[in-house]
N, C-alpha and C positions, 0 to 999 in steps of 0.2 A: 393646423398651420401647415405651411409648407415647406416641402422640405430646405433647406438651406444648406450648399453646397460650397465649401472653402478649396480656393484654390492655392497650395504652396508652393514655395520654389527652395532650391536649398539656398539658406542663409533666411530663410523669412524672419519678418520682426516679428514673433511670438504678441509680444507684448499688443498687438497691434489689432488682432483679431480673439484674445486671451476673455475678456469680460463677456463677449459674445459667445464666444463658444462655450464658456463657461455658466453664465447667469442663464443662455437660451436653453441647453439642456437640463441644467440641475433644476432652474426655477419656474421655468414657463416647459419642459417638455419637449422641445424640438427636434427636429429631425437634420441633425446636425451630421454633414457628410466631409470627409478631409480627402483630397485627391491632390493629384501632380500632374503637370505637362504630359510628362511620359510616364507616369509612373514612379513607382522605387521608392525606395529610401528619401526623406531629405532630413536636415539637419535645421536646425532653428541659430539665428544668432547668437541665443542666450546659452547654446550648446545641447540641446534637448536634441535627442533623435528619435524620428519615425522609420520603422520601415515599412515597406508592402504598402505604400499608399496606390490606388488603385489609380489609372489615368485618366486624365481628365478628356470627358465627353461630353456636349453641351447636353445639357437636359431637357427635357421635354417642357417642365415646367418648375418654379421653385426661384430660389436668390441663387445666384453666383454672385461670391464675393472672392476679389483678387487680396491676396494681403499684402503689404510690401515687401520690401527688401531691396538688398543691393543687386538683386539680377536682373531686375527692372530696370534697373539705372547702367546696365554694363552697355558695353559694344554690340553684343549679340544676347540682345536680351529672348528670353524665353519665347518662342512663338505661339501665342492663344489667342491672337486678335480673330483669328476666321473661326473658333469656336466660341469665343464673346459673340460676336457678332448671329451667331448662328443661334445661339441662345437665345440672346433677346430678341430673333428671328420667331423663335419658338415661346413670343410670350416671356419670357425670365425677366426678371427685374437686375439687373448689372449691380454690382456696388464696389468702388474700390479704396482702398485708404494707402496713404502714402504713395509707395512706388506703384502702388496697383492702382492707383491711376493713371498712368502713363499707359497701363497696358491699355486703360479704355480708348485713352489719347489714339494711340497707333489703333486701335480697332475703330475711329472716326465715331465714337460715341457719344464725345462731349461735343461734337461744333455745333449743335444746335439747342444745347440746354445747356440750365444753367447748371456750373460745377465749382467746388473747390480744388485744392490740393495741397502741397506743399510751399506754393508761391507761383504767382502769376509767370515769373518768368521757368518757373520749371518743367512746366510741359511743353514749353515753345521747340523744343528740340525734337518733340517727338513727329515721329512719321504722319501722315493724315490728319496732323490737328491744326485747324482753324478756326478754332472755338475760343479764342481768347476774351472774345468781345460780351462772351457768356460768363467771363470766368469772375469769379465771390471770392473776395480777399475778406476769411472770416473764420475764424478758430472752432467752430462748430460743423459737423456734415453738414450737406445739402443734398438733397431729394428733389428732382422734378421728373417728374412723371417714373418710368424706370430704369432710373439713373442716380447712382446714391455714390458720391461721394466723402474726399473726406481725409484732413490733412493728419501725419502723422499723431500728435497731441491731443486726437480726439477720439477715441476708441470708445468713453463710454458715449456720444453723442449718434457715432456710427453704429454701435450696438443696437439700441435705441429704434435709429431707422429702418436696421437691416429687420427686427423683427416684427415694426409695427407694419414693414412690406410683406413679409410671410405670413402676415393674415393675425399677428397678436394687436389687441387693441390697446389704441395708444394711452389709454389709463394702466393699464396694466405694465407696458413697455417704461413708462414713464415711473417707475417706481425703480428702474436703475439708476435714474439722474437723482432722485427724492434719496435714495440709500446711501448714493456716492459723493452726495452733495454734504451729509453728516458732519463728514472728515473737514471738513472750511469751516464748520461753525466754530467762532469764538467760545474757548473754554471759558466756563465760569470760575469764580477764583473763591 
């Protein structure tokens, strides 16, 4: 598989890249990488701290995925569009959930494929996006080509595609939805 590269910010939604980074390396073995903008420390919503996360450098090849949070959403949000950009210059396959889609938005990554997010109207604000005309009002990631998005509410869907894109096959990836789907079934009485 290849490697698969998280990108965080402080405040990130944990919850949001959690079943990924966790079901990819404990069950499937991946080569799961965590980095920052600049570096350092960041802090998770849910209060978890990292530190010493190494900076973020587009890669040669592998997933970059954005995870959300509220730094995506501020005034001066974190600056990675010319390293997205540079990435899937370099071949990567992009992915982002929640606010980490906005970063694709500003790096002009959705205006020509199809994408979700958090709501049609919530990337209209970002820099470089004219992609609305692309854009999937639909509670599940979307994938075209590589390009993986994916609204907050869907981590295991986005898990799912971020690893069937790093090269695991989709029978295999598809045993997180069959695992997590358990929890819905109607108890017997």
């Amino acid at each position: 598989m290849l490697a698969i590269t998280i990108v965080l910010t402080e405040g990130y939604s944990d919850w949001e890249i959690g079943l990924l980074a966790g079901t990819g390396r404990a069950f499937y073995g991946a080569d799961i990488r965590f980095v920052a903008p600049g570096g350092g420390p960041v802090n998770a919503l849910s209060g978890l701290k990292l530190a010493a996360l190494d900076p973020f450098v587009a890669p040669e090849d592998g997933v970059v995925v954005v995870c959300g949070g509220p730094a995506f959403e501020s005034d001066s949000p974190p600056e990675v569009e010319d390293r997205l950009k540079q990435a899937h210059d370099n071949g990567c396959v992009i992915a982002g959930i929640c606010g980490g889609t906005l970063a694709l938005a500003r790096a002009g990554l959705l205006n020509d494929v199809a994408h979700t997010s958090n709501g049609a109207d919530y990337l209209q604000a970002a820099k470089n996006y004219s992609g609305g005309v692309n854009y999937r009002d639909q509670p599940q990631a979307v994938r075209d080509g590589r390009i993986i998005t994916a609204p907050a509410p869907a981590p295991a869907s986005f898990a799912l595609e971020v690893l069937y894109a790093a090269g695991l096959e989709r029978d295999a990836a598809g045993v997180i939805m069959t695992m997590l789907s358990q929890e819905h079934r109607p108890m017997r009485s």
